[in-house]
C-alpha positions in Angstrom: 10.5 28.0 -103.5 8.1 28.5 -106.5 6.8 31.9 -107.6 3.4 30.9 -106.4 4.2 29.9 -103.2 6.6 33.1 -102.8 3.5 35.1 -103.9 1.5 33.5 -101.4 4.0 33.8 -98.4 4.2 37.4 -99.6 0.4 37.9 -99.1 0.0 36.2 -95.5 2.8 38.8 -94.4 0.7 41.4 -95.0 -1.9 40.0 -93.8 -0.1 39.3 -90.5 0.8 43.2 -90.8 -2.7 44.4 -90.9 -3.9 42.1 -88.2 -1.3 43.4 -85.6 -2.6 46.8 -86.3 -6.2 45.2 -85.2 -4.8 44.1 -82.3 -3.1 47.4 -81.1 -6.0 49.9 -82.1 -8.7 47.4 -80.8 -8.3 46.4 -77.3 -12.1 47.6 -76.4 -14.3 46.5 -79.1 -16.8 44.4 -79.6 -17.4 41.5 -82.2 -16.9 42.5 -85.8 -20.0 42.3 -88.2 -20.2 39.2 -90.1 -21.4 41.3 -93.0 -19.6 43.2 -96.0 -19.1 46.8 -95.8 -19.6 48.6 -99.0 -16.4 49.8 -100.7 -15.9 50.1 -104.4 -15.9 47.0 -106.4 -14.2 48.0 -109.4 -11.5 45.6 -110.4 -10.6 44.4 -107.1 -9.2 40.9 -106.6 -10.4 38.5 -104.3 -7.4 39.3 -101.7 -8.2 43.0 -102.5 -11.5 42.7 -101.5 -10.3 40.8 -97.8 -8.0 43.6 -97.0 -10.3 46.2 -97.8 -13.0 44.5 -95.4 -10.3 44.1 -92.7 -9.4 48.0 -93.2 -13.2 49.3 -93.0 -13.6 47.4 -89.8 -10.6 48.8 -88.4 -12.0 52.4 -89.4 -15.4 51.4 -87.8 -14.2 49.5 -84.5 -11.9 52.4 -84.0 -15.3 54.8 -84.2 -16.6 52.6 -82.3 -14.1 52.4 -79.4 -13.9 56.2 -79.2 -17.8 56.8 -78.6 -17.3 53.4 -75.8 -15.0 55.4 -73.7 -17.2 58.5 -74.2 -19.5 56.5 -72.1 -16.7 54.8 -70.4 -17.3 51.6 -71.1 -14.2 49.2 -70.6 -14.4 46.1 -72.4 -11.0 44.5 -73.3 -11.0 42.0 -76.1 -7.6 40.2 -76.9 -7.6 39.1 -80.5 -5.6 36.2 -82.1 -4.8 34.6 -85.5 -6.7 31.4 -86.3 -6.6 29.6 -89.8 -4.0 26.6 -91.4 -0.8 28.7 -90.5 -1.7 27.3 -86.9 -3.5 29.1 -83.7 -3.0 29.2 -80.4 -7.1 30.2 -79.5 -7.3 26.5 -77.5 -4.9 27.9 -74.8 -7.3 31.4 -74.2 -9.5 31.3 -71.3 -12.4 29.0 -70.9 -15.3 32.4 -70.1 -14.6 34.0 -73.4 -16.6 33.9 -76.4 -14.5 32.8 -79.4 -16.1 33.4 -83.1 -14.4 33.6 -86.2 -14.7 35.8 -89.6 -13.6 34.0 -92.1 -11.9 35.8 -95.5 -10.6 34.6 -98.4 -6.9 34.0 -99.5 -5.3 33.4 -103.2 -6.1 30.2 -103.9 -9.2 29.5 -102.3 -7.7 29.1 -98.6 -9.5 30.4 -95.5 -8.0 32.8 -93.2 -9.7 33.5 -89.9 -9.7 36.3 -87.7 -10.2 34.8 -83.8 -12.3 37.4 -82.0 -12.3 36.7 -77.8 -14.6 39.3 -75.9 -15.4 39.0 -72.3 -19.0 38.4 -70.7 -21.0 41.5 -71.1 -20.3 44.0 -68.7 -22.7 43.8 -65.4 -23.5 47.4 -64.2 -23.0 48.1 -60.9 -24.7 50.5 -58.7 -22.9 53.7 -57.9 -24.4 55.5 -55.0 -25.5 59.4 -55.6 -24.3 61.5 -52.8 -26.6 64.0 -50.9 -29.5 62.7 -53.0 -32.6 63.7 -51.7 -31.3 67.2 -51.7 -33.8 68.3 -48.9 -34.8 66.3 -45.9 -37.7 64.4 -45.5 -40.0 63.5 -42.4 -41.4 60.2 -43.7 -42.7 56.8 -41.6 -40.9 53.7 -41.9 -40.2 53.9 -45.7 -41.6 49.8 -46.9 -41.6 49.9 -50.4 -40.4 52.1 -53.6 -41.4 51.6 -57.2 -41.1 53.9 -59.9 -44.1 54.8 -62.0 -43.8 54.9 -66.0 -42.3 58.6 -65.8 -39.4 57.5 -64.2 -40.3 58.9 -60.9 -39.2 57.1 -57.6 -42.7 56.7 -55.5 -42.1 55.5 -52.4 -44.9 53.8 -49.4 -44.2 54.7 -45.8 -46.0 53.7 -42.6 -46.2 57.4 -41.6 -46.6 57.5 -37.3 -47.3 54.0 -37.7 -44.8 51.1 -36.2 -45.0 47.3 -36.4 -44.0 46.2 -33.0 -44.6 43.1 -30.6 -47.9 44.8 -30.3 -49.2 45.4 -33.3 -51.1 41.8 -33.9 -52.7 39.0 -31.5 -51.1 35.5 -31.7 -54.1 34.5 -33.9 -52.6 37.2 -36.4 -55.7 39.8 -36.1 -54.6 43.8 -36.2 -54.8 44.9 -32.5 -55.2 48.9 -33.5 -58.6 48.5 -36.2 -60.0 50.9 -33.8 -57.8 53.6 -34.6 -59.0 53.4 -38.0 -56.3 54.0 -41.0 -53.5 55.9 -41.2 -54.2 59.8 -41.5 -51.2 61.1 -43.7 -50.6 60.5 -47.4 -48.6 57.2 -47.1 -47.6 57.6 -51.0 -45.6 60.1 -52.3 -44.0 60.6 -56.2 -40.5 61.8 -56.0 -38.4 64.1 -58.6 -35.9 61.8 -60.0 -32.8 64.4 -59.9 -33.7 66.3 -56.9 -35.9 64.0 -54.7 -38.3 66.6 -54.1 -42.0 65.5 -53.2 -43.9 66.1 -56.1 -47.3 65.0 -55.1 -49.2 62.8 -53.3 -51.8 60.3 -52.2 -53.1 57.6 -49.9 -54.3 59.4 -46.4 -57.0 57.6 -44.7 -56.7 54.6 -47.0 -54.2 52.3 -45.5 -53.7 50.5 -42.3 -50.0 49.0 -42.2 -48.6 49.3 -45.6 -45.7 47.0 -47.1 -45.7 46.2 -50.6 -45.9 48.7 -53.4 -45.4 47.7 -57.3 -46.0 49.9 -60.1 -47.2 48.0 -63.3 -45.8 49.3 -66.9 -49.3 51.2 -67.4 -49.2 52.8 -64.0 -51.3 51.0 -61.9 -50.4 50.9 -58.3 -50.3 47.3 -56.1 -50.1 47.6 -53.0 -50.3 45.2 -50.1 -51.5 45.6 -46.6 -50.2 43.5 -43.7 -53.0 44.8 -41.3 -55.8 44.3 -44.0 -54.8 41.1 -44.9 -55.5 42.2 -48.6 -54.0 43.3 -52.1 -55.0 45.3 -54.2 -54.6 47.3 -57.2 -55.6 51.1 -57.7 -55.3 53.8 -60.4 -53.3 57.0 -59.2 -54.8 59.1 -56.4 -58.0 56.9 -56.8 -59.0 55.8 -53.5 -61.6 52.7 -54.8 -59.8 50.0 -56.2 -59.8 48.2 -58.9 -59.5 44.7 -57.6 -58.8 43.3 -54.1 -57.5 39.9 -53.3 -57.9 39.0 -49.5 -61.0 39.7 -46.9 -60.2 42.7 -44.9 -58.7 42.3 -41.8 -59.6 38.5 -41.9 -56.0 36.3 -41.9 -56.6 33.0 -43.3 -54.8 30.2 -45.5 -57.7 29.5 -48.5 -57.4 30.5 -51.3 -59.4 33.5 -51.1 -57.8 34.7 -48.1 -54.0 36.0 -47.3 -52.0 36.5 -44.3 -49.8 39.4 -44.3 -49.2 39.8 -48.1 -45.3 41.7 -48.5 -44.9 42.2 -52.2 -46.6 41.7 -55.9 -44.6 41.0 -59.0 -46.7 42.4 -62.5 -46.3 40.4 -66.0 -46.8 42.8 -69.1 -49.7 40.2 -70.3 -51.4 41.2 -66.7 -50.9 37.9 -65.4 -49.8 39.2 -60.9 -47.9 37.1 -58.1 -48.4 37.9 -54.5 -46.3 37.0 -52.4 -48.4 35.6 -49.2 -45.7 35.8 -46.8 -45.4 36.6 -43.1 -48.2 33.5 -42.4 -48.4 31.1 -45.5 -45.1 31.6 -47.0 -46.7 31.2 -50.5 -46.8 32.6 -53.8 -49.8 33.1 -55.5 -50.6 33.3 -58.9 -53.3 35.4 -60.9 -54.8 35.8 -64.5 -55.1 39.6 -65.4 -59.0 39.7 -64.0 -57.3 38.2 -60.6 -58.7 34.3 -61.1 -56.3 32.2 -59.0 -53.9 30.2 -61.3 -51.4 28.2 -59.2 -49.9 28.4 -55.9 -45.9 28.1 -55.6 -44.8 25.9 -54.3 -47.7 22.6 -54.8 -46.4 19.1 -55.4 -44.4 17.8 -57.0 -42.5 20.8 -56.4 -40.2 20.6 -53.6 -39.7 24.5 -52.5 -39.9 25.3 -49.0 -40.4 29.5 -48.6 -40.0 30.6 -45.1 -41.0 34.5 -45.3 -41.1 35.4 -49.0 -40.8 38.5 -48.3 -40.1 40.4 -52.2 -40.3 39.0 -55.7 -39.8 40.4 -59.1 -40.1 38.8 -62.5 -37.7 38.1 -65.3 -40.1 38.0 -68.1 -37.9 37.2 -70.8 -36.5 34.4 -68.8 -39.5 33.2 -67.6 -38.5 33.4 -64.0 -40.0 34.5 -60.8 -37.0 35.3 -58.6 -38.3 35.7 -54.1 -36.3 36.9 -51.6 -36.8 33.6 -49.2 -35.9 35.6 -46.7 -35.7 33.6 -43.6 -34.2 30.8 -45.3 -31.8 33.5 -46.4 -31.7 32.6 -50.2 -32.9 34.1 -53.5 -34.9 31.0 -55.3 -36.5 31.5 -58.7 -38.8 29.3 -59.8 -40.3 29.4 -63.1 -43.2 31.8 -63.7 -45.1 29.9 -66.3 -45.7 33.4 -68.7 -44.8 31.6 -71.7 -46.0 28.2 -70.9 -46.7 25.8 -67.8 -43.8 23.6 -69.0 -41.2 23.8 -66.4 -43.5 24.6 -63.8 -42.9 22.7 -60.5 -39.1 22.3 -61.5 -36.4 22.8 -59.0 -35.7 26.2 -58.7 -32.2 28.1 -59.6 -31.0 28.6 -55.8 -28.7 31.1 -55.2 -27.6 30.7 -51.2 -24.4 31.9 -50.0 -22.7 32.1 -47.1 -22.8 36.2 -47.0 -25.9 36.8 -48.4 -27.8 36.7 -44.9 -31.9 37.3 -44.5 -32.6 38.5 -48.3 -35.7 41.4 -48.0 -35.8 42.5 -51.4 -35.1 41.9 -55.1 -35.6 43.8 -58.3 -34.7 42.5 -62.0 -32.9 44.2 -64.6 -32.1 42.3 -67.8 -30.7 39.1 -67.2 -30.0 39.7 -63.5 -30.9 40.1 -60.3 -30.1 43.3 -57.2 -31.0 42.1 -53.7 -31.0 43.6 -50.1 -30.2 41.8 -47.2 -30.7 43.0 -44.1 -29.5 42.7 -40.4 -28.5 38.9 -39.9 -25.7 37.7 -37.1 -22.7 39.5 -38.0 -22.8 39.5 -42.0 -22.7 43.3 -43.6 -25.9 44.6 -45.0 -25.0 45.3 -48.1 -26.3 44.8 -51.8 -25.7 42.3 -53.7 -25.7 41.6 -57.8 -27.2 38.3 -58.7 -26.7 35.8 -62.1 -29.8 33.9 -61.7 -28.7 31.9 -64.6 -25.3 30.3 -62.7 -26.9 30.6 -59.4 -23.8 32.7 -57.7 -23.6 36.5 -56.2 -21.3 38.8 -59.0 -21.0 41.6 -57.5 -21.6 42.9 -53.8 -22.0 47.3 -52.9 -23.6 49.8 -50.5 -24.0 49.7 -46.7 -27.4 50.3 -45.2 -28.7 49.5 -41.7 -32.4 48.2 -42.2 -33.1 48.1 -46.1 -36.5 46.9 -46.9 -37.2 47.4 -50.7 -35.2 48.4 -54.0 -36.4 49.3 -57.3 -34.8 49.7 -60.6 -35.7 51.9 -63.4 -36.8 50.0 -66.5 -34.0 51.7 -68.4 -31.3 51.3 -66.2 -30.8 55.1 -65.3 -31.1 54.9 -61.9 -32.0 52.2 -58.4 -33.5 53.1 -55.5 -33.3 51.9 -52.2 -35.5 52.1 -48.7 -34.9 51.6 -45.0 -36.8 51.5 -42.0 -35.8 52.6 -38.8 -37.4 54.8 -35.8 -37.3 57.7 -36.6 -37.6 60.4 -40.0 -33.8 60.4 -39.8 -33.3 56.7 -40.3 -36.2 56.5 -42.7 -34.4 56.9 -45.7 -34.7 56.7 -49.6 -31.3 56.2 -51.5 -30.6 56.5 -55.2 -27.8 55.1 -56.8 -26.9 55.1 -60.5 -26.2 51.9 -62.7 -22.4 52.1 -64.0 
């Protein structure tokens, strides 16, 4: 063997040395940086330079992996050794992302280091015990949203009940006469205790469903009685704009039939989701000009009760809770653009997920409520809109209607209706 290539073998030993150390003292980190970390450059060779890269990212993953577990994070990467010698990488699993930081040997060869790291982690929902800690007396709890504080506000129905009664076959609010709905039906919520800390709404409402607060606190809020939509400042009891005639159903375009939820874009832009009767979506410019109804040909999306939506802006995505067609569908919104529009939608429909009431969107993902359907647990559920398939299921209600998630991912929030203040509940669970 000649001096060089002794020399050479010499150097890929160490090498293999220091990259089993990586492999011990690195089981939870993430990719390493594909940049240099400043070290001294004084007289270093080429291979001094490598080794001192692969030694400063071994100082920094291992900082790294001790302020992960501080926040107990548990991501697991398995890392190999790619380059001439030969690798092994082809026989890793298929749902791991492979990239490869490349060094440079004696001699101008490449060595790599493989890094494999799992998906991102998905957080799931964690319920807090004995949150609220005191008892409330609320109506059949419809709808929570939390305001730009971070406060849970929830929309309740008081002594009101939607029964066989309630509307004529024709869809007209039998009890107008007993005018709206004395109570505050709004109430703001302490985060950490669940205390009431104030509220609004008495004589305002008839039979209240959707609530949606918008990132500059405006409150939408649909009516089923009313027939209308509308959006409000806080405690302000004229609004600011009403879609609908009140307490006149119809299919136009300037009238709704039992609105259940809105859905806010940050440019303004509003969905409403037209549900009981015309199982539509409607969608609105910022000053509430009609832009498109979902679904209209050639788009072939049947709704059947759309009875929540939420939007995922950065995916351009408007994700409904079809819920007697018991599916999730997102279409696409049409923020950025109208191409795509009329596309099929991503369809998620599984066999467990039963009558869907309610979604809510957090990053690149989706958490929906079902609710009482045959014999199938009521349950959450953790959506991938992106593959179309449930990730994750958790909790056990008995009637959820709505669920909210806080924009930073502290905290979700759940409501059911039942008969009484003891089955009208609000639960919070945390996102771990």
């Amino acid at each position: 063997m000649s001096n060089n290539k002794a020399a050479n073998m010499e150097k890929f030993c160490g090498l293999i040395f220091i990259l089993a150390a990586v492999a011990i003292d690195l089981s939870a980190c993430n990719h390493l940086p594909m940049h240099r970390l400043d070290y001294p450059e004084d007289a270093l060779t080429l291979n001094e330079h490598f080794f001192n890269d692969v030694r400063a990212l071994i100082k920094r993953r291992l900082k790294e992996t001790a302020a992960l577990q501080e926040l107990h994070m548990d991501n697991e990467n398995v890392i190999g050794i790619g380059g001439s010698s030969g690798s092994n990488s082809n026989e890793l699993p298929t749902n791991l992302e492979h990239i490869s930081v490349g060094g440079v040997g004696s001699g101008g060869s490449d060595v790599g280091i493989d890094i494999i790291t799992p998906p991102p982690t998905v957080p799931t929902p964690v319920l807090v015990e004995n949150w609220p800690t005191e008892s409330h007396s609320f109506g059949q709890v419809t709808a929570v949203s939390i305001d730009p504080h971070g406060n849970p506000v929830i929309f309740h129905r008081a002594d009101r009940y939607w029964d066989a009664n309630t509307f004529n076959d024709s869809n007209i609010f039998y009890l107008i006469e007993y005018g709206p709905i004395k109570e505050k039906t709004i109430y703001i919520l302490d985060p950490k205790t669940g205390a009431i800390k104030s509220g609004w709404g008495e004589d305002m409402f008839y039979m209240p469903h959707g609530m949606t607060i918008d990132v500059h606190g405006n409150y939408w809020i649909t009516d089923v009685a009313m027939h209308q939509a509308f959006k409000f400042k806080p405690f302000e009891t004229q609004p600011l704009l009403t879609v609908g005639k009140r307490f006149k159903p119809g299919s136009s375009i300037n009238h709704l039939c039992k609105p259940t939820s809105i859905a806010v874009a940050t440019t303004g832009e509003f969905f409403i989701a037209d549900g009981y009767c015309n199982s539509r979506i409607l969608k609105f410019n910022a000053a509430g000009r009609i832009l498109r109804t979902i679904p209209q040909p050639p788009e072939f999306l049947s709704l059947q009760v759309p009875h929540g939506i939420t939007l995922l802006e950065h995916l351009d995505l408007l994700c409904i809770a079809d819920r007697e067609n018991m599916r999730v569908v997102c279409p696409k919104a049409g923020l950025k653009s109208s191409q795509g529009e009329g596309q099929p939608a991503a369809t998620i429909q599984e066999p467990d997920l039963g009558r869907v009431f309610d979604v809510a969107a957090y990053g690149n993902i989706v958490y929906a409520v079902n609710g009482p359907t045959s014999m199938l647990p009521v349950r959450g559920f953790t959506i991938d809109p992106r593959s179309e398939t449930i990730i994750g299921h958790w909790g056990e209600f008995k009637n959820p209607h709505s669920i909210a998630v806080c924009v930073n991912g502290s905290a979700l929030y759940i409501t059911e209706i039942g008969t009484n203040h003891q089955t009208n509940k609000v639960w919070k669970y945390v996102l771990v």
